[in-house]
C-alpha positions in Angstrom: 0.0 0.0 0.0 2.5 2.5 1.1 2.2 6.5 1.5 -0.9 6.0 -1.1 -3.0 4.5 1.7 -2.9 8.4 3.1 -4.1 9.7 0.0 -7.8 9.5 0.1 -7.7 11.7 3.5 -6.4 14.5 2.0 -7.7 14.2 -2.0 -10.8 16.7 -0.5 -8.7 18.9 -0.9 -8.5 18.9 -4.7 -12.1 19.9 -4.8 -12.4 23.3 -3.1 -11.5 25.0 -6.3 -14.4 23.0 -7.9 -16.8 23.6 -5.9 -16.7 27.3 -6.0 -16.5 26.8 -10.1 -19.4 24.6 -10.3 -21.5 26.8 -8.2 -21.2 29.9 -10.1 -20.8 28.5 -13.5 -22.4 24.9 -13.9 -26.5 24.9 -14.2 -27.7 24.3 -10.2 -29.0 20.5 -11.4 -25.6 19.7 -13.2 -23.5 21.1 -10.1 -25.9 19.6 -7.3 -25.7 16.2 -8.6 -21.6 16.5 -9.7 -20.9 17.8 -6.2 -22.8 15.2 -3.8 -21.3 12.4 -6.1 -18.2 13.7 -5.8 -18.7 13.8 -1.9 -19.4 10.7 -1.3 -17.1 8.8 -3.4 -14.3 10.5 -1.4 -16.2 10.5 2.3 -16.3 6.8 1.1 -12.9 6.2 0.8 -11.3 8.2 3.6 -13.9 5.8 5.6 -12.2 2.6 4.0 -8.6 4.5 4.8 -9.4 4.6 7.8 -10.5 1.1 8.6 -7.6 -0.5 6.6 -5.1 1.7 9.5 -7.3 0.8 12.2 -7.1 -3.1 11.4 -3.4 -2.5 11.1 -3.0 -0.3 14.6 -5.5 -2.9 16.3 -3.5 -5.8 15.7 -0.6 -4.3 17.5 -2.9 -4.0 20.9 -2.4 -6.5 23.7 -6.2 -8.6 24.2 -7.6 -7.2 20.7 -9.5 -9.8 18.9 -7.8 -9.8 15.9 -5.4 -12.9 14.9 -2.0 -12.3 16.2 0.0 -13.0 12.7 -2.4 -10.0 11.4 0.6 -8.0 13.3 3.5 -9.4 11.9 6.0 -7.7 10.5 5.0 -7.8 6.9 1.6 -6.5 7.7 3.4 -3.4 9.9 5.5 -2.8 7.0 2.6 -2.5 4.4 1.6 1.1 6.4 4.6 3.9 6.7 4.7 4.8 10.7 2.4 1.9 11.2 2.5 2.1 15.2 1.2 6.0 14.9 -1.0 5.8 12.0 -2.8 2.3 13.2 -3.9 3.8 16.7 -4.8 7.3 15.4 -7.0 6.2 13.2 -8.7 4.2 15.9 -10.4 7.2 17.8 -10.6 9.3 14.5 -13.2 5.5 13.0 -14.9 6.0 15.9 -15.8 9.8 15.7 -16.8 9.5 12.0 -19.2 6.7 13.3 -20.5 8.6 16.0 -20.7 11.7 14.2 -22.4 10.3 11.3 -24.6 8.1 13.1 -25.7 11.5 15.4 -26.5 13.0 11.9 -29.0 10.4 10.4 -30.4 10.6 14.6 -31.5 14.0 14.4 -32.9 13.7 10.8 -34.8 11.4 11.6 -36.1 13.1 14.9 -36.8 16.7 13.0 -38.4 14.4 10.0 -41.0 13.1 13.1 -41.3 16.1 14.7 -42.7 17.9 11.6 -44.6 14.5 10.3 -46.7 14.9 14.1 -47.0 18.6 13.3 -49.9 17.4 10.8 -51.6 15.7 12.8 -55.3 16.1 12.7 -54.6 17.9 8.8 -55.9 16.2 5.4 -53.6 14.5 3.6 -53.3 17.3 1.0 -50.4 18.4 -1.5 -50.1 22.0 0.8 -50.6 21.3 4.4 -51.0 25.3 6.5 -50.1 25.7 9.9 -52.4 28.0 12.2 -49.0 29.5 12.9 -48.6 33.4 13.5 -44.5 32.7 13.0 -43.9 33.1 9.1 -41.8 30.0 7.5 -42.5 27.5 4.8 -40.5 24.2 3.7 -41.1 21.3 2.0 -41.8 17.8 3.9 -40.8 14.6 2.0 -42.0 10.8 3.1 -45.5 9.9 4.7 -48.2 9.5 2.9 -47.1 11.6 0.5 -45.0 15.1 -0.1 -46.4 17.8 1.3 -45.4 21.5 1.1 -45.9 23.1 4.8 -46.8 26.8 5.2 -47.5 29.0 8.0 -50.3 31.3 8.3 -48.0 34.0 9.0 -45.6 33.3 6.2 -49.2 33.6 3.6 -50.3 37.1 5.2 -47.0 38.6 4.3 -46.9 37.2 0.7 -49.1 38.4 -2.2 -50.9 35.9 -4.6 -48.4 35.8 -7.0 -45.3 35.4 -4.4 -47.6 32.4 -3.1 -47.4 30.4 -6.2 -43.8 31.0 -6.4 -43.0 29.7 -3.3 -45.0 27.1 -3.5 -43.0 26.1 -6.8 -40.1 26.5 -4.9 -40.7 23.9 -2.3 -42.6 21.6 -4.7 -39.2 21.1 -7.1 -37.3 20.5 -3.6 -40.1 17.6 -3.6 -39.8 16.1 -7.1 -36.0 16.7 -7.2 -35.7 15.0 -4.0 -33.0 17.5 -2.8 -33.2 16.4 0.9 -31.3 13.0 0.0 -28.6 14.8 -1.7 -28.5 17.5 1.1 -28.5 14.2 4.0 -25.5 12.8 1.5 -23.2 15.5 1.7 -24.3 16.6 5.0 -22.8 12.6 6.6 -19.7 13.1 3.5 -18.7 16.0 5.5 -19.0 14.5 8.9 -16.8 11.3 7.9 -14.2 13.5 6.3 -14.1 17.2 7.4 -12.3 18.2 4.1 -15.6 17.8 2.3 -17.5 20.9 3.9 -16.8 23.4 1.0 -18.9 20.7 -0.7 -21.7 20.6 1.5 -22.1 24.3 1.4 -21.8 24.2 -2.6 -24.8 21.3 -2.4 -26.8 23.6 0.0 -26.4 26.5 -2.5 -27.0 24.6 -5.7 -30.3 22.6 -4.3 -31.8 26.4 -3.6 -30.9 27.6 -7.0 -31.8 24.6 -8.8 -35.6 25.2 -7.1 -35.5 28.7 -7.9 -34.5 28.0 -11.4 -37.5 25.4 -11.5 -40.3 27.7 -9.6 -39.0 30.6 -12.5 -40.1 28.3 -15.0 -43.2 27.3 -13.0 -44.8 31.0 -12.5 -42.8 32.4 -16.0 -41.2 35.1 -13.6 -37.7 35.0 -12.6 -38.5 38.6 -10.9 -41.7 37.6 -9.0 -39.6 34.7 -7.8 -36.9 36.4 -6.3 -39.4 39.1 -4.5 -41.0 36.4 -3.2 -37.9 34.6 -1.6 -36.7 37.9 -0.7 -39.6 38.7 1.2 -40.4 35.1 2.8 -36.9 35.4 4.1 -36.9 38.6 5.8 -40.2 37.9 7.3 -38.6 34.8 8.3 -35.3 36.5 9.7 -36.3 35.9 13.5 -37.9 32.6 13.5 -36.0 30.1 16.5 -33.9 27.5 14.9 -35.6 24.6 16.7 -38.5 25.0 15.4 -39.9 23.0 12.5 -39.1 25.4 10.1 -35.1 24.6 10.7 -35.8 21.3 8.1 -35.7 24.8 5.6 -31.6 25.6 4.5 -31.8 29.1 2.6 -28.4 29.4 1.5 -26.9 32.9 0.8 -30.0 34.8 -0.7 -28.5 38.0 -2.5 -26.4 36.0 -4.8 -29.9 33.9 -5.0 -31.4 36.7 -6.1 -28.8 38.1 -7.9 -28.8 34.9 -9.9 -33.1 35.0 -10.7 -32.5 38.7 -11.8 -30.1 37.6 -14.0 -30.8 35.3 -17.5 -31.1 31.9 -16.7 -28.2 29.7 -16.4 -27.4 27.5 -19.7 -29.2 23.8 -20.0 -25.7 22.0 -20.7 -24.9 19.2 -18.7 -21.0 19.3 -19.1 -18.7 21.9 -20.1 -16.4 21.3 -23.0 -12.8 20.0 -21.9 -11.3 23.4 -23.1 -12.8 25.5 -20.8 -11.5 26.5 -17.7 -14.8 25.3 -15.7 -14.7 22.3 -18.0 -11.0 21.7 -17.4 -12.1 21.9 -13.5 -14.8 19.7 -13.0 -12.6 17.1 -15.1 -10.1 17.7 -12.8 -12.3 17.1 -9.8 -14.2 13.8 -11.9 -10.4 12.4 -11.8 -9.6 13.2 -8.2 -12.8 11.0 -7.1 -11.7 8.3 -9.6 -7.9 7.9 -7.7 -9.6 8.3 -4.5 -11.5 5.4 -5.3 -9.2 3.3 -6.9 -6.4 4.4 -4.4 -8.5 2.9 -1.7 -9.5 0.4 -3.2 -6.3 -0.6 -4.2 -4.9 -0.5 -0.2 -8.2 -2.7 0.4 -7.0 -5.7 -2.0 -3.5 -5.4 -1.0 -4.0 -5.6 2.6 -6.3 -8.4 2.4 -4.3 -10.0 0.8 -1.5 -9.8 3.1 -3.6 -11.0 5.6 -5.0 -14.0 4.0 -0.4 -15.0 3.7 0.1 -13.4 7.5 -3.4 -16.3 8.3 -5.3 -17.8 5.8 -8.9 -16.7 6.4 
């Protein structure tokens, strides 16, 4: 395996300068998609990085459960500074477990909380809230999708700023944004590298329902005065409550972005361009992640199966 075993910890890295390209000059879809796939390939393989060390620092523990010849000398030697490496990356496992396993949690518990909300409500496509705090967002799972809205968030929107939002929050529905936003949200927790990427996600999923709710109401304008206004109404709203399952994202370059022409339909950039030669760039660095770990995986295995046949 050798230093290359390191490699998929630090390969995040390489997509900083992506994700800022792909944000500003991909269309939302293309750079929402690219940028969660991206994330978890390479959350993915730090992961496996870090269980191939920690089988390697394990073995060299007195009372672990591992087959002694799994510490042998040719096994040490497969990992540079094998002593330090193996038991660091014994608390780091167990952190990106915990911490990702604490993310999925409280999903899941804000997912509840605003399913019980609607208690009592019919089953419609638009559930409101005798609520006097303003805040809307969109509720996947259940019975069905169903866009929630306060009373106070209609009584400070016109009828026109109505249908837009609720465009809005019905292409976070059919695009299913909330997976890729739980994706990169657990990519970053197993690999703290990834959070430029997370951010990029949260900002792409927002424009990619703006661009969507633009062609829904045939107003870019009336869209963002309506997201304008919803979230300055919305400014003082507690984070605990339901309306926390919303995620904004930085609204003037939103808005900025609705009062300009809309982004170009093309998937992928041609390889001559400079945001074409970066998102290439970023395509490759997910590839050697992957085979990189992958690689270490087969390799120590199979030193394993010499050090004790399994």
């Amino acid at each position: 395996m050798g230093i290359f075993v390191f490699l998929p910890l630090v390969l995040p890295l390489s997509a900083w300068p992506i994700a800022r390209l792909a944000e500003q000059r991909l269309h939302p879809r293309t750079a929402t998609v690219l940028l969660t796939g991206v994330s978890c390939v390479m959350a993915l393989c730090s992961t496996v990085c870090l269980a191939l060390l920690m089988v390697v620092g394990t073995a060299q523990l007195p009372g672990n459960p591992l087959p002694d010849a799994w510490s042998d000398p040719e096994v040490r030697e497969s990992v540079p500074q094998d002593g330090i490496a193996g038991r660091a990356a014994i608390p780091a496992l167990i952190a990106v477990v915990v911490s990702c396993g604490h993310a999925v949690l409280r999903h899941c518990v804000v997912r509840r909380r605003a399913t019980r909300a609607l208690d009592g409500l019919r089953p419609t496509g638009v559930a409101v809230l005798p609520d006097p705090r303003p805040y809307a967002y969109a509720l996947p799972g259940g019975p069905r999708d169903r866009v929630v809205v306060s009373t106070g968030m209609l009584d400070c929107l016109g009828s026109r700023e109505r249908r837009a939002l609720f465009a809005h929050e019905r292409a976070h529905l059919a695009a299913r944004h909330h997976r890729h936003l739980l994706l990169v949200r657990l990519a970053a927790r197993a690999n703290p590298f990834l959070l430029p990427l997370r951010t990029a996600v949260v900002y792409a999923a927002e424009r990619w329902a703006d661009e969507d709710a633009a062609r829904a109401v045939a107003s870019r304008r009336t869209v963002a005065r309506a997201i304008g206004r919803a979230a300055l109404v919305s400014r003082g709203t507690p984070t605990p409550t339901l309306a926390g399952l919303a995620a904004p994202g930085p609204l003037p370059r939103r808005i900025a972005a609705l009062l300009a022409p809309a982004p170009a339909a093309r998937t992928w950039p041609p390889l001559s361009t400079a945001v074409g030669l970066a998102l290439w760039t970023a395509a490759t660095g997910a590839v050697l992640s992957a085979m990189f770990s992958a690689n270490s995986a087969y390799t120590l295995l199979l030193v394993l199966h010499a050090a004790t046949p399994l």
